[in-house]
Kinemage of the C-alpha trace (Angstrom):
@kinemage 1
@onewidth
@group {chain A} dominant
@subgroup {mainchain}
@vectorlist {calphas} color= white
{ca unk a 1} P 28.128 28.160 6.877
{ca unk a 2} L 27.211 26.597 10.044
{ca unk a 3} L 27.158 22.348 10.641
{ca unk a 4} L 23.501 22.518 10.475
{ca unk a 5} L 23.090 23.845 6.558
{ca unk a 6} L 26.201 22.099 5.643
{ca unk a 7} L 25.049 19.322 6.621
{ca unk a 8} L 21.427 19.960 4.538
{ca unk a 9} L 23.386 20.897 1.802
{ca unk a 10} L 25.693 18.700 1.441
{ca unk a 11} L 22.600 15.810 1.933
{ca unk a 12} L 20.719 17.900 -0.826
{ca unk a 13} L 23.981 17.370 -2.804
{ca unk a 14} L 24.189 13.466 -2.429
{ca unk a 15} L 20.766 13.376 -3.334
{ca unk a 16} L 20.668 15.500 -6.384
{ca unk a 17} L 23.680 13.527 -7.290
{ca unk a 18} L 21.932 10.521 -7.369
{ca unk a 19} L 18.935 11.932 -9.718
{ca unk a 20} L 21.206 12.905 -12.138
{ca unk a 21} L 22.494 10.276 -14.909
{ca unk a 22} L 24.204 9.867 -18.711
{ca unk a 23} L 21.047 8.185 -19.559
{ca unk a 24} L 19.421 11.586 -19.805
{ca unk a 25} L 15.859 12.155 -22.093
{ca unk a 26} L 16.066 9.955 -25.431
{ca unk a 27} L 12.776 8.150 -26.029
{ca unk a 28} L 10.967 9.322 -28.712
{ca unk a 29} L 7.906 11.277 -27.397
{ca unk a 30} L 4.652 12.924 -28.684
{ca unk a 31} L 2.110 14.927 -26.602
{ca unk a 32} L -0.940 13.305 -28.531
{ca unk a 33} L -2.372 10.305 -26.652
{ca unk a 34} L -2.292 7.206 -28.256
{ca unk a 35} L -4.178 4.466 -27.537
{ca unk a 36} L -4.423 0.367 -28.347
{ca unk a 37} L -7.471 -2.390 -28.961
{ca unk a 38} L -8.035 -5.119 -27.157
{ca unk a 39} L -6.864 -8.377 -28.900
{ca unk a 40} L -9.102 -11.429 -28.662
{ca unk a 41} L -5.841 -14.021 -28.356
{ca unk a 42} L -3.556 -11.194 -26.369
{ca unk a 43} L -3.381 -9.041 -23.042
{ca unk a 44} L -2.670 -5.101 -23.758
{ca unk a 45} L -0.363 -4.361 -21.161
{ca unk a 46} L -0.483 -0.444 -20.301
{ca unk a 47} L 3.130 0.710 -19.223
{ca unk a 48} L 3.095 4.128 -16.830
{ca unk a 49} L 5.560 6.024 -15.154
{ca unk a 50} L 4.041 8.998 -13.090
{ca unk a 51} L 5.942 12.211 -12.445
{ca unk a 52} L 8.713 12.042 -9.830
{ca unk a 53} L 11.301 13.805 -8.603
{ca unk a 54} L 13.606 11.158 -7.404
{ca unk a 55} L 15.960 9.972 -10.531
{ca unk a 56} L 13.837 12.418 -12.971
{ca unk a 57} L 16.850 12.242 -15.448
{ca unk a 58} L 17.191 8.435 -16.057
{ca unk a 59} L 15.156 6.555 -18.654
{ca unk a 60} L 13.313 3.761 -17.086
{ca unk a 61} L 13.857 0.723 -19.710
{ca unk a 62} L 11.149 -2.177 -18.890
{ca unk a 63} L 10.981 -5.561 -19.705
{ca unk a 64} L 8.730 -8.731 -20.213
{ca unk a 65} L 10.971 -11.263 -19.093
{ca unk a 66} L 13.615 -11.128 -21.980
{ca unk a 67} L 11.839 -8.841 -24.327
{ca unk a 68} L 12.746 -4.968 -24.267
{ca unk a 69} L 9.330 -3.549 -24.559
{ca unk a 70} L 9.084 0.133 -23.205
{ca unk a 71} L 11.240 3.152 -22.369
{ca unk a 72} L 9.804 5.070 -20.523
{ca unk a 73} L 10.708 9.009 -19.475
{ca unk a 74} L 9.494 10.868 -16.328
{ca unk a 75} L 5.807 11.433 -16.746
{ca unk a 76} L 4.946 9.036 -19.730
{ca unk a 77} L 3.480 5.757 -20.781
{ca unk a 78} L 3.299 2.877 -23.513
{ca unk a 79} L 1.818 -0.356 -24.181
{ca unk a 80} L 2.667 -3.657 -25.544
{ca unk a 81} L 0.584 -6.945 -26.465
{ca unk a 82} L 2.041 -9.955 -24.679
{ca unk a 83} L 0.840 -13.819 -24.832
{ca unk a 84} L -1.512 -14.980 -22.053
{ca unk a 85} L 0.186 -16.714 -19.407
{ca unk a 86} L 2.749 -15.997 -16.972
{ca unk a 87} L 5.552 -12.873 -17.337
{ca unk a 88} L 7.941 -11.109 -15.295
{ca unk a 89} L 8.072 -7.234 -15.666
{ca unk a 90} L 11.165 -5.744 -14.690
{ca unk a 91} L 13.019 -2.467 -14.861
{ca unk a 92} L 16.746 -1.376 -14.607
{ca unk a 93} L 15.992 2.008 -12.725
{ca unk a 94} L 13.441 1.403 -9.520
{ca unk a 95} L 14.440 -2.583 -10.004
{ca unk a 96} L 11.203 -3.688 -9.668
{ca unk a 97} L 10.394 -7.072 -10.673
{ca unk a 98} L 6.814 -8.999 -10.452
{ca unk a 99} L 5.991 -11.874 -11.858
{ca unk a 100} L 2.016 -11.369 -13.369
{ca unk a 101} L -0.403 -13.855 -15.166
{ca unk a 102} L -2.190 -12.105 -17.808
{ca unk a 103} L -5.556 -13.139 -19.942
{ca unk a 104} L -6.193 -13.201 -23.296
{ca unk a 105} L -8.358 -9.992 -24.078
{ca unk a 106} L -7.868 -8.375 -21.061
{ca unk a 107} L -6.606 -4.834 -20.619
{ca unk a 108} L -3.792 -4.145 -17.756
{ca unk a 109} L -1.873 -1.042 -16.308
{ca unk a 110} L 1.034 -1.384 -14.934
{ca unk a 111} L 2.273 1.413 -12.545
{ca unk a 112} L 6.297 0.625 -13.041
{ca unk a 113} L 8.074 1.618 -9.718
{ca unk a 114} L 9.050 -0.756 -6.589
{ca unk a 115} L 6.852 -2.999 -6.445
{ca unk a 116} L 4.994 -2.497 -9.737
{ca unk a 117} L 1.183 -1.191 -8.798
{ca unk a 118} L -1.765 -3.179 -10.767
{ca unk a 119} L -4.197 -0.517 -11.013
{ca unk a 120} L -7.768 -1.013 -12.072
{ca unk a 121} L -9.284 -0.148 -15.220
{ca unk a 122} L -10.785 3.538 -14.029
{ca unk a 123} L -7.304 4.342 -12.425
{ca unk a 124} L -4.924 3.125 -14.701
{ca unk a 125} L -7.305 5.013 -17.939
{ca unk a 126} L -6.812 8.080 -15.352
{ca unk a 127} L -3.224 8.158 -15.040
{ca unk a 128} L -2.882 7.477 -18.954
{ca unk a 129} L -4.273 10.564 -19.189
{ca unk a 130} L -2.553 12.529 -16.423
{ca unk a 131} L 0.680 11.914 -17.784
{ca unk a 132} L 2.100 14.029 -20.319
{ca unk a 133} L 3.457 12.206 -23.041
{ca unk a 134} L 3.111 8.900 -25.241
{ca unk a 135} L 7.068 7.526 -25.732
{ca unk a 136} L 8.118 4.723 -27.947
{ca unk a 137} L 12.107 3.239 -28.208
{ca unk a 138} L 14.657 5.093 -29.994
{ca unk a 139} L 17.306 2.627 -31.866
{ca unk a 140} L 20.057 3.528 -29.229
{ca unk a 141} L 17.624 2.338 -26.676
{ca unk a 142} L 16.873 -0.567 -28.329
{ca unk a 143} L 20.303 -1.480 -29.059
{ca unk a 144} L 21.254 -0.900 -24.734
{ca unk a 145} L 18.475 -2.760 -23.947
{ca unk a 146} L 20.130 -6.084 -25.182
{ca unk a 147} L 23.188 -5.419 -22.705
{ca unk a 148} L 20.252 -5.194 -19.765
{ca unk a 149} L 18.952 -8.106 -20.893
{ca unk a 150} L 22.277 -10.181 -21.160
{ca unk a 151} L 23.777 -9.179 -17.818
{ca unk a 152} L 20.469 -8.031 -15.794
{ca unk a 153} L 17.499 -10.300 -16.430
{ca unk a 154} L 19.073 -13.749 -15.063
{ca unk a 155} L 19.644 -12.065 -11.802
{ca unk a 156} L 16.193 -10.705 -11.759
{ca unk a 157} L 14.696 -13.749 -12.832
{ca unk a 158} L 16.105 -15.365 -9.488
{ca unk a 159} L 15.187 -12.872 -7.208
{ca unk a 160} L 11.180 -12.923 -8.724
{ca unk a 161} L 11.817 -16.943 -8.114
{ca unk a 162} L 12.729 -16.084 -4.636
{ca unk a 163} L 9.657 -14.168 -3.067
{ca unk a 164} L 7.378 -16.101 -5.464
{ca unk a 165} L 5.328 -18.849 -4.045
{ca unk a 166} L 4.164 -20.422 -6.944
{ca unk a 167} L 7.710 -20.877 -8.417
{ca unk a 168} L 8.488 -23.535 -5.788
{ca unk a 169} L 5.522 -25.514 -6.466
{ca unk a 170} L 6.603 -28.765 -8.565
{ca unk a 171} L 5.548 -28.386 -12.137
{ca unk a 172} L 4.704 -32.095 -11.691
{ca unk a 173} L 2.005 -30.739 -9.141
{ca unk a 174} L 0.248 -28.627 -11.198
{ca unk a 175} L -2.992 -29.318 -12.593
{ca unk a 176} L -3.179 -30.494 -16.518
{ca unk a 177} L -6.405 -31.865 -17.998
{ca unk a 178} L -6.779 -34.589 -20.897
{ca unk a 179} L -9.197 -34.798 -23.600
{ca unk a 180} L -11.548 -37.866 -22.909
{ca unk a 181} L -11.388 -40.548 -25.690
{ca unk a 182} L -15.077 -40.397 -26.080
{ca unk a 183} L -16.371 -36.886 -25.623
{ca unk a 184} L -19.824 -38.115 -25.721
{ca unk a 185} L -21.556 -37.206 -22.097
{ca unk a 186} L -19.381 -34.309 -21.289
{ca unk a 187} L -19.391 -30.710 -21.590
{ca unk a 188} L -16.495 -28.796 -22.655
{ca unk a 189} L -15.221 -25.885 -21.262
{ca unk a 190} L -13.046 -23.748 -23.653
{ca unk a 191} L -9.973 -22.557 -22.678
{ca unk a 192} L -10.049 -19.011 -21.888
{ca unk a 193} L -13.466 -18.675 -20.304
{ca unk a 194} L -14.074 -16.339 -17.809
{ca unk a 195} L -15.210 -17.381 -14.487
{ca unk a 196} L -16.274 -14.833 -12.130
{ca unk a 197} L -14.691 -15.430 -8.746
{ca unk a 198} L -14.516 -13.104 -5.338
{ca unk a 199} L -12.164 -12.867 -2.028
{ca unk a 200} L -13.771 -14.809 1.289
{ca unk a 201} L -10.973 -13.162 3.810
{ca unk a 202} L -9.349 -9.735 3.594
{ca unk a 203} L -5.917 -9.629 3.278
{ca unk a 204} L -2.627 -7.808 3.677
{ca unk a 205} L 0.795 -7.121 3.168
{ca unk a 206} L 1.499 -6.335 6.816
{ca unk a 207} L -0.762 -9.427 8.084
{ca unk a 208} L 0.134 -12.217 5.355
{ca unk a 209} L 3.117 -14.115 4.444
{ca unk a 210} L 4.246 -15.480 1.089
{ca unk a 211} L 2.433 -18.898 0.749
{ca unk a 212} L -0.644 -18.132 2.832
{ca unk a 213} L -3.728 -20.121 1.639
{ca unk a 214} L -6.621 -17.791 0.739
{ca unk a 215} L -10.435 -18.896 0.391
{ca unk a 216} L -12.202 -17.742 -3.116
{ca unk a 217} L -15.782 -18.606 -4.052
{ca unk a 218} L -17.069 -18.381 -7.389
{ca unk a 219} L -19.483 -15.814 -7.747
{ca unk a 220} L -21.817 -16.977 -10.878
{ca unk a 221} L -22.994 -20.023 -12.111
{ca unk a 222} L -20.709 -21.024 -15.317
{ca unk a 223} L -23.187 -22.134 -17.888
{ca unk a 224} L -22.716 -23.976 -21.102
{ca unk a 225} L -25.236 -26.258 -23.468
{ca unk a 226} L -27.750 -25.126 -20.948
{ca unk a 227} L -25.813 -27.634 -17.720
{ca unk a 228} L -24.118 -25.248 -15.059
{ca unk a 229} L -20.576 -26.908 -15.470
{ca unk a 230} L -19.375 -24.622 -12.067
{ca unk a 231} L -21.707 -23.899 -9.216
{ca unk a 232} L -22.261 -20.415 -7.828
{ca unk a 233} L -20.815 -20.395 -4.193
{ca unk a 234} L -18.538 -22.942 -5.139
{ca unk a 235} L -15.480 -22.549 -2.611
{ca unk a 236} L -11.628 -22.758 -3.308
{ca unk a 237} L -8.503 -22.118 -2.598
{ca unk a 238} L -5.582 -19.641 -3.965
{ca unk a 239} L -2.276 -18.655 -2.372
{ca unk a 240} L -0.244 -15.975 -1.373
{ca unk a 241} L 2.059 -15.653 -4.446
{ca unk a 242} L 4.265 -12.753 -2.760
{ca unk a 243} L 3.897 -10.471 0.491
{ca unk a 244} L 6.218 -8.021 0.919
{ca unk a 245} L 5.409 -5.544 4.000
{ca unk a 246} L 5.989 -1.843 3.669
{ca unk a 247} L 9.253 -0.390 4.823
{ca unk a 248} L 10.785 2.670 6.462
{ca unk a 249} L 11.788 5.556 3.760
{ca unk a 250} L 8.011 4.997 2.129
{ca unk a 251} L 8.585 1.816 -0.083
{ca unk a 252} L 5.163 0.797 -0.600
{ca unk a 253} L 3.653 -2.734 0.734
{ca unk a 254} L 3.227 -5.405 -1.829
{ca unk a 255} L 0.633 -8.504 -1.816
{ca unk a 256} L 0.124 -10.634 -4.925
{ca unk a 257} L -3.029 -13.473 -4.619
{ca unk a 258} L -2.670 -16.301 -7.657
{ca unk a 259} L -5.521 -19.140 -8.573
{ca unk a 260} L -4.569 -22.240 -10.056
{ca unk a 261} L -7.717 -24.639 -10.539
{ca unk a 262} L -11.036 -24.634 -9.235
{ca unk a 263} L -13.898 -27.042 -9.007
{ca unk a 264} L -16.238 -28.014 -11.486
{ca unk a 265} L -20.032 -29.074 -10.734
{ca unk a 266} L -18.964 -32.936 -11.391
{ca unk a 267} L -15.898 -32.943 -8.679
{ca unk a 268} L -12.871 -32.521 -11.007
{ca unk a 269} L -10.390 -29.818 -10.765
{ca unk a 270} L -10.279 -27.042 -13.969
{ca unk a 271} L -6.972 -25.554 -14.569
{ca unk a 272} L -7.279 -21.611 -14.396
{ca unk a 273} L -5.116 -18.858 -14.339
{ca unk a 274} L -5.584 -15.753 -11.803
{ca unk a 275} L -3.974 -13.251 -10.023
{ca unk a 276} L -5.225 -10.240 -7.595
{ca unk a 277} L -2.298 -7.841 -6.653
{ca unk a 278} L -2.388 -4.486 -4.393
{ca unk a 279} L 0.308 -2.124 -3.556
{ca unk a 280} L -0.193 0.170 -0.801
{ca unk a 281} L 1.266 4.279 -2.058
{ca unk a 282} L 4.750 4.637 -2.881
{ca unk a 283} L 5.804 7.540 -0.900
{ca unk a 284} L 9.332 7.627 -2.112
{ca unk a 285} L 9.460 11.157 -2.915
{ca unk a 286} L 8.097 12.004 0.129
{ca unk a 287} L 11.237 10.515 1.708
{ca unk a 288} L 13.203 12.111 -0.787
{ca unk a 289} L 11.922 15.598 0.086
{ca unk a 290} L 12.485 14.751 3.985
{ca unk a 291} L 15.966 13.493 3.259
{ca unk a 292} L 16.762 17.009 1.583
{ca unk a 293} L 14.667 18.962 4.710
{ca unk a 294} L 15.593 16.773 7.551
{ca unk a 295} L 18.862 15.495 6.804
{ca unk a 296} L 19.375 11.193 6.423
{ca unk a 297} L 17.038 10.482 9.632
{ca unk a 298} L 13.987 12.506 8.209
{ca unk a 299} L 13.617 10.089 5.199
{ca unk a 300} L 14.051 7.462 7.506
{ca unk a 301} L 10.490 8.319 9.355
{ca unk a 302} L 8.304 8.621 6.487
{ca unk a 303} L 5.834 5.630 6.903
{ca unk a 304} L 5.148 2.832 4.734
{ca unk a 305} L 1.807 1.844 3.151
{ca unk a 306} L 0.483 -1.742 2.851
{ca unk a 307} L -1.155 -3.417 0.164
{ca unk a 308} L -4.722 -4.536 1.316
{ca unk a 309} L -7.775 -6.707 -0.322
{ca unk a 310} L -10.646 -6.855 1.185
{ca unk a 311} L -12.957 -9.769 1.855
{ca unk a 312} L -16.028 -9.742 -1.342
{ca unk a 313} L -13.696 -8.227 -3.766
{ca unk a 314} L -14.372 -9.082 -7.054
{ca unk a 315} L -12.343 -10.283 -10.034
{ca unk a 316} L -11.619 -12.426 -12.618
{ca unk a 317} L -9.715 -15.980 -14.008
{ca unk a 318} L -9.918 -17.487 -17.150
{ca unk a 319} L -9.374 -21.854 -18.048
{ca unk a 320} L -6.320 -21.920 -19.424
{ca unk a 321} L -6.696 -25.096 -21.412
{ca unk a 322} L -9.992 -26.625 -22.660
{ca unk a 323} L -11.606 -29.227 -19.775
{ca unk a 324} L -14.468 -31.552 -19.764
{ca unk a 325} L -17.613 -31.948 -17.447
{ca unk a 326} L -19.155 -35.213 -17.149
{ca unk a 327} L -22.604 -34.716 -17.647
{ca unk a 328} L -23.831 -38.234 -15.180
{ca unk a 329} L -21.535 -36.398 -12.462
{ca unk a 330} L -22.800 -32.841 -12.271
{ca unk a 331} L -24.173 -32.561 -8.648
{ca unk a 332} L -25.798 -28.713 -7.721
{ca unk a 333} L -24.201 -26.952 -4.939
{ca unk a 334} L -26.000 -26.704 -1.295
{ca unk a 335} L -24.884 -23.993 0.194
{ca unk a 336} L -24.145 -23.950 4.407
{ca unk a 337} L -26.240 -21.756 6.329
{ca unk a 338} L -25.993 -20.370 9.599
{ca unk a 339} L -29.127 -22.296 10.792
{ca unk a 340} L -27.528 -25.440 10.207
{ca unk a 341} L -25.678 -24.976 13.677
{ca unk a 342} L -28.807 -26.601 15.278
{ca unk a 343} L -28.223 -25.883 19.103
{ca unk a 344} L -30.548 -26.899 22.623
{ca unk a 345} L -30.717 -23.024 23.082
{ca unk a 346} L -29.027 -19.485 21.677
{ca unk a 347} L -27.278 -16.892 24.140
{ca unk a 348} L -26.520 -13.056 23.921
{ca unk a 349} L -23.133 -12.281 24.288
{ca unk a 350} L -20.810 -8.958 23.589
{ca unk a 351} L -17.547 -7.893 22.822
{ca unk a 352} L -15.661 -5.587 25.287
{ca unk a 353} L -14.537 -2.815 23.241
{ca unk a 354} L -14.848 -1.985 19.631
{ca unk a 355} L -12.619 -3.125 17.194
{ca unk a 356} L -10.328 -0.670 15.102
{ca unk a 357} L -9.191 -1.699 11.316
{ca unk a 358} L -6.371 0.310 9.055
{ca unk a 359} L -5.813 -2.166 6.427
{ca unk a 360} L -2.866 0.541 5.106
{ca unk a 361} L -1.402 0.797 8.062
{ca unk a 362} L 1.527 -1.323 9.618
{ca unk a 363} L -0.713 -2.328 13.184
{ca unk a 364} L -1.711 -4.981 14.758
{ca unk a 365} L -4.870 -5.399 15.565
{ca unk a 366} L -6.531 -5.677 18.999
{ca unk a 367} L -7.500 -9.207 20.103
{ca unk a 368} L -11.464 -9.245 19.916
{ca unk a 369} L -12.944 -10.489 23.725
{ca unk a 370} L -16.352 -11.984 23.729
{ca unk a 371} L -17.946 -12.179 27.301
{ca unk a 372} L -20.595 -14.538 28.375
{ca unk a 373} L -22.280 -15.448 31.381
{ca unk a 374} L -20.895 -17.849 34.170
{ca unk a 375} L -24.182 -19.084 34.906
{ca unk a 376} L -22.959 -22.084 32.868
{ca unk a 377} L -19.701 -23.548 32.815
{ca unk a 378} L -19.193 -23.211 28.796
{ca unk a 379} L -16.195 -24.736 27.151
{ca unk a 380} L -14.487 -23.360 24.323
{ca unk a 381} L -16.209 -21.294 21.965
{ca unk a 382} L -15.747 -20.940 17.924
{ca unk a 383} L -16.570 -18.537 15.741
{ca unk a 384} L -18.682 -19.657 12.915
{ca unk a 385} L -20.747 -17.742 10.883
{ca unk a 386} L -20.893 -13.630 10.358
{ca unk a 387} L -24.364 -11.874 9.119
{ca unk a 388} L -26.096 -15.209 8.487
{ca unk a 389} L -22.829 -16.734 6.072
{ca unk a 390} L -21.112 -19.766 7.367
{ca unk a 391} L -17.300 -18.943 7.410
{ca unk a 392} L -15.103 -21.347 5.456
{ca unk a 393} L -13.386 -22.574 8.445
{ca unk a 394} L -14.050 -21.661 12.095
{ca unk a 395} L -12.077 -19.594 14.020
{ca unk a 396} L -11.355 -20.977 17.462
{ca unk a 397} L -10.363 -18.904 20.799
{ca unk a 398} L -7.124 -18.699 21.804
{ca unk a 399} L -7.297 -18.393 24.980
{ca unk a 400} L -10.096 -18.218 27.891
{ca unk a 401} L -10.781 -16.103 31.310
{ca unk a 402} L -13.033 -16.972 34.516
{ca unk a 403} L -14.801 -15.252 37.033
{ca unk a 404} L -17.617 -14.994 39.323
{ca unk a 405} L -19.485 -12.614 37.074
{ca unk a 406} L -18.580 -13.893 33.399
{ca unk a 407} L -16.373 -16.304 30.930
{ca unk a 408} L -14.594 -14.212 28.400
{ca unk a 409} L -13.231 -16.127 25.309
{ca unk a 410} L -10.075 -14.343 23.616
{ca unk a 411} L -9.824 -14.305 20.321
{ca unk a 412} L -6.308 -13.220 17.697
{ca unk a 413} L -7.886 -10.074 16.117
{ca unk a 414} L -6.920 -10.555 12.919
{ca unk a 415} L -8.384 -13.982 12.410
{ca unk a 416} L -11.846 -12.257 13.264
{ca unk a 417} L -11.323 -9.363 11.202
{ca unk a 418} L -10.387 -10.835 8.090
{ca unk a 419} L -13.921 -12.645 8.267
{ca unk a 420} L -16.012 -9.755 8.253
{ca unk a 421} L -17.625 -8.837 5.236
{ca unk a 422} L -15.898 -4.985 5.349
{ca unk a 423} L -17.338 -2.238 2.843
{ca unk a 424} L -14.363 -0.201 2.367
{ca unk a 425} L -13.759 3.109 4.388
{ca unk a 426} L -17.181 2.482 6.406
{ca unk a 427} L -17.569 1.549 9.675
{ca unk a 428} L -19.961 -1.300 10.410
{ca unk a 429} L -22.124 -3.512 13.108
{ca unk a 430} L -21.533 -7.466 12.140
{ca unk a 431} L -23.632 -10.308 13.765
{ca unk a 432} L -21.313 -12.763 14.748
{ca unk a 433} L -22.299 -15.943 15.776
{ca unk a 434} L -20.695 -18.639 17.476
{ca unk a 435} L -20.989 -22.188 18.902
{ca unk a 436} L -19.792 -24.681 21.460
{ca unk a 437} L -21.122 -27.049 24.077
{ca unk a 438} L -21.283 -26.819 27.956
{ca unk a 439} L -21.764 -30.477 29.596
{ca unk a 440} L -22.537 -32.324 26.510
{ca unk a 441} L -25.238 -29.956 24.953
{ca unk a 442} L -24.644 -27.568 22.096
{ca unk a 443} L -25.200 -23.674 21.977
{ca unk a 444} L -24.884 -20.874 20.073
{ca unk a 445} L -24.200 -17.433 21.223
{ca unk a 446} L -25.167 -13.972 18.936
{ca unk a 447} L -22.582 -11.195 19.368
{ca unk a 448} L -22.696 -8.007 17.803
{ca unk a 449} L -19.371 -6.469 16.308
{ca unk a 450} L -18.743 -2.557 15.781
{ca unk a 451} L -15.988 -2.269 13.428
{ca unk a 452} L -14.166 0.814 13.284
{ca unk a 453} L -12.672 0.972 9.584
{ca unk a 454} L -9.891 3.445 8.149
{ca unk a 455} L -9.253 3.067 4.724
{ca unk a 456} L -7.209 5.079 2.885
């Protein structure tokens, strides 16, 4: 045996080693799909492990913070009912740990691995029925799982209170409402309604940082007793609850959005609960394989995936305590509009190159040049609207350039991109528009944007 295929063979060794545990098969299994209702006053959490080769033997025991509710073989699911609010899901054999809100009535599916993939409704329905079996706890498993959660669930509790934003935050800052002593002239808003709300910047694991503030609108009027109690277009904003960025060896990118409150149509704040999550592919076994081809180094190259959202992305919070609207106070929204940048005159301008977008991949993006004429001495420019929409806060140039033929304004790439109104996997021409002043007179200038987009 040469050094070359002892060396693959003693790495398959150390890997098959490491996929192989006392834990073995023990959950009690059937090959007939079962499935749950939705429960008005509960969240149906769907629990999924797909079929891998790395550690194929274990059992994968998962948790809702200190409540033992699945075990889970290789290529199997479960459910479980848990109380609206907030709950950490953990595991003892990929360790992953996320802290989630969940609704009342609302249906979830939970792909468990590092970090734990939120899939939507069509997906996760999909991969309930790709897997092979339907397991629920055997006594024994039951009976270990109280060890796990004696000695493992503190620790895991503190690391999910580590990357989480939100867990910082003061309790004494978050937003509680009272009951009015004379509910006469208001409007109450239930707890539990639904408010449909969507994402006004893209966003990404490899671009965003735990703590980030992210601008939501809501996306329909909220009516009750005929008086729209929140506006349509109604802007507000969440945070980044976690970011974790893809790594080397094909651990998937993790981003995590929560909502806390929004307004209401008379100015107060309404306590909601929220969260938008995306995890780019977990390639794990891909590494695995190139650790048993390649040797140590070859699982070391296999790239990571981010977690993306895209700007207009759709979803959902709920109140999570009954509010009141005071009818007197109710004021309808006016929308901004692009037009309202009244200007003395409006210039053509361009960018230099187009612009190149993989939301999966770990790349930063190319700063976005927009070149104008030097027949005027212009000062510094700011982007403010894109196809017509006023952007919730203008993005300014960071730096500028000068010569005889043009001005070029230079702007951080990703601050532009995340503005553009991106239809996944498609490329797209935005009309940008920006304004500024040149010797005490305001202008705007209208720049085309080719976006090259690759999204998978």
């Amino acid at each position: 045996m040469n050094s070359k295929t002892r060396f693959l063979f003693v790495s398959f060794a150390i890997m098959l080693l490491c996929t192989l545990g006392s834990a073995g098969f023990a959950a009690d299994k059937t090959t007939k799909k079962v499935f749950a209702e939705a429960q008005a006053n509960q969240a149906l959490v769907y629990l999924i492990r797909q079929n891998k080769f790395a550690s194929k033997m274990y059992t994968e025991y998962v948790y809702a913070d200190d409540q033992f509710v699945a075990a889970l073989e290789n290529n199997s699911y479960s459910f479980v009912y848990l109380e609206p609010g907030e709950h950490l899901i953990w595991s003892n054999l990929y360790r992953a740990n996320k802290k989630m809100h969940f609704m009342a009535g609302e249906t979830y599916y939970l792909l468990i691995q590092d970090p734990v993939n939120i899939l939507d409704a069509g997906k996760g329905m999909a991969w309930v029925k790709k897997v092979s079996h339907y397991t629920t706890p055997t006594l024994k498993e039951k009976q270990k799982s109280l060890a796990h959660i004696e000695k493992k669930y503190p620790k895991y509790k503190k690391k999910a209170d580590e990357k989480s934003y939100a867990a910082s935050v003061p309790a004494s800052s978050q937003i509680s409402v009272q009951a009015p002593k004379n509910k006469r002239g208001y409007v109450a808003i239930p707890a539990r309604t639904k408010i449909h709300v969507k994402l006004l910047e893209s966003v990404t694991s490899y671009q965003n940082k735990t703590g980030d503030q992210v601008v939501f609108e809501v996306a329909e009027d909220v009516i009750i007793e005929n008086q729209v109690v929140i506006n349509k277009g109604t802007r507000f904003q969440g945070i980044v609850n976690q970011a974790s960025k893809g790594k080397m060896g094909g651990v998937a990118g993790d981003i995590d959005l929560v909502v806390s409150s929004l307004p209401a149509a008379d100015g107060g704040l309404i306590p909601v609960l929220g969260q938008i999550s995306s995890s780019g592919r977990d390639r794990t076994d891909k590494a695995m394989m190139n650790t048993v081809l390649f040797g140590v180094f070859g699982g070391m190259a296999t790239g990571s995936r981010q977690g993306y959202l895209l700007k207009g992305e759709n979803f959902f919070v709920q109140t999570r305590m009954d509010a009141w609207v005071n009818k007197k106070q109710i004021q309808p929204l006016v929308p901004a509009v692009a037009t309202s940048f009244s200007s003395d005159a409006v210039y053509d301008g361009k960018v230099s190159k187009r612009v190149s977008f993989q939301p999966h991949k770990s790349k930063k993006i190319q700063n976005v040049s927009v070149d104008l004429s030097s027949k005027f001495k212009w000062d510094d420019l700011e982007l403010v609207a894109v196809n017509g929409k006023v952007l919730p806060e203008p993005v300014k140039a960071q730096s500028k350039k000068f010569s005889k033929k043009k001005q070029s304004y230079v702007f951080e790439g990703w601050d532009v991109v995340k503005s553009l109104p991106i239809v996944d996997d498609e490329d797209s021409v935005f009309d940008l528009l920006f304004a500024g002043k040149s010797g005490g007179h305001v202008f705007r200038v209208k720049v085309p944007l080719e976006l090259k987009l690759k999204a998978k």
